[in-house]
C-alpha positions as protocol buffer text, in pm:
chain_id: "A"
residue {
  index: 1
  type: UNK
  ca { x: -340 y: 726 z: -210 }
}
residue {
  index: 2
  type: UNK
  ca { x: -368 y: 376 z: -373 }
}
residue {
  index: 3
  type: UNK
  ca { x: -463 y: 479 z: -716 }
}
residue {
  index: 4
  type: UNK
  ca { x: -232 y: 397 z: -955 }
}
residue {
  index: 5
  type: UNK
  ca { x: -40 y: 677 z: -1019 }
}
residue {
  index: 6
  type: UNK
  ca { x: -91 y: 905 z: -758 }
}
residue {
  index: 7
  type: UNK
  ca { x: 235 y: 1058 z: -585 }
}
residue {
  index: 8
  type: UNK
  ca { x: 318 y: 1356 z: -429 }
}
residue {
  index: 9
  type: UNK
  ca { x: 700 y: 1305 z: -524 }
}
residue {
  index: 10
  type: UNK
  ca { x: 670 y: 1360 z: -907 }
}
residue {
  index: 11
  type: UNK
  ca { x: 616 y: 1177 z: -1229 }
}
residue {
  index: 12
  type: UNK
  ca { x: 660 y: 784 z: -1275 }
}
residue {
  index: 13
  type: UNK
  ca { x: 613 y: 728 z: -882 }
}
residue {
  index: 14
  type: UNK
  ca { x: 289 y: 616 z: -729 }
}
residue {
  index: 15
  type: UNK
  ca { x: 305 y: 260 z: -779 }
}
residue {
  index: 16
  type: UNK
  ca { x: 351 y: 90 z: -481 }
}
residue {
  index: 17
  type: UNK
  ca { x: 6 y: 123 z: -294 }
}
residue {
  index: 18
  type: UNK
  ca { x: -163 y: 32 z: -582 }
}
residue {
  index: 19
  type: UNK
  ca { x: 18 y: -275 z: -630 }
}
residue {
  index: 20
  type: UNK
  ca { x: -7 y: -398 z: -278 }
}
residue {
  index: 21
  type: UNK
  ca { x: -396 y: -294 z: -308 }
}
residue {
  index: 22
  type: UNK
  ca { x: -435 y: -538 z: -619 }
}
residue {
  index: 23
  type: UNK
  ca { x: -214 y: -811 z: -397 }
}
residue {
  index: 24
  type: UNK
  ca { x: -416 y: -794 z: -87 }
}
residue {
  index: 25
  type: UNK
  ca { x: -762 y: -850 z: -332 }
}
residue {
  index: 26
  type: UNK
  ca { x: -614 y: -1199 z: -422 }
}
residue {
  index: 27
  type: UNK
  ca { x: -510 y: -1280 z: -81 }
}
residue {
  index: 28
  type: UNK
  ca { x: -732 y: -1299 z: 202 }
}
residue {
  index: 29
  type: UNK
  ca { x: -449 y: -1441 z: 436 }
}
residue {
  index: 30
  type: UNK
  ca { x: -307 y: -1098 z: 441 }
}
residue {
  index: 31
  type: UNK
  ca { x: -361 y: -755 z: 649 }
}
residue {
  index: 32
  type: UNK
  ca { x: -228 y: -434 z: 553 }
}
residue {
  index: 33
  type: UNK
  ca { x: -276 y: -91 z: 756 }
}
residue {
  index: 34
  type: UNK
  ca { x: -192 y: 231 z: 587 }
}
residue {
  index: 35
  type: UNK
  ca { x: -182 y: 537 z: 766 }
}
residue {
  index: 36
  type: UNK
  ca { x: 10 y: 895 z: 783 }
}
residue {
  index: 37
  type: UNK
  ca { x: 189 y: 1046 z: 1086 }
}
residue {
  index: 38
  type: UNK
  ca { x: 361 y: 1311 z: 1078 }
}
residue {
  index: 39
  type: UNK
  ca { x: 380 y: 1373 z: 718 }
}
residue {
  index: 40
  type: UNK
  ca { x: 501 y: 1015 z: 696 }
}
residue {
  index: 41
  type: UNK
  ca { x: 303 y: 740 z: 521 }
}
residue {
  index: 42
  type: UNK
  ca { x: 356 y: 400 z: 726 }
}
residue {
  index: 43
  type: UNK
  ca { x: 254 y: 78 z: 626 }
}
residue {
  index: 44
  type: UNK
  ca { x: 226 y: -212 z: 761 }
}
residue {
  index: 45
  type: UNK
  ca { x: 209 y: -636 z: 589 }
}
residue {
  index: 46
  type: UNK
  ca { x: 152 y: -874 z: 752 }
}
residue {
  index: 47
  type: UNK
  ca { x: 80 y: -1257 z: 609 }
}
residue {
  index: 48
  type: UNK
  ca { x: -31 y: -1523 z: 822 }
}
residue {
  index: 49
  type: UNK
  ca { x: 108 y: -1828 z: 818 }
}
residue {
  index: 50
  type: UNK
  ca { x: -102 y: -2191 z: 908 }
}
């Protein structure tokens, strides 16, 4: 689901996940939870602040 690209809504979607994949590699003050319920993908940021 977070390769670039990949969409089950059509052409020139599918963005998203992969950017907040590429985010999350430079940040390690970061958490991020992906998952699907019912049919619905849900995600979840969170950045911690010191």
């Amino acid at each position: 689901m977070t390769q670039k690209g990949y969409s089950t809504k059509g052409e020139g979607r599918g963005n998203g996940l992969h950017w907040v994949e590429q985010l999350l590699e430079k940040h390690s003050d970061m958490f991020h939870e992906l998952t699907v319920e019912e049919e619905k993908v849900v995600q979840v940021l969170e950045v911690i602040i010191n």
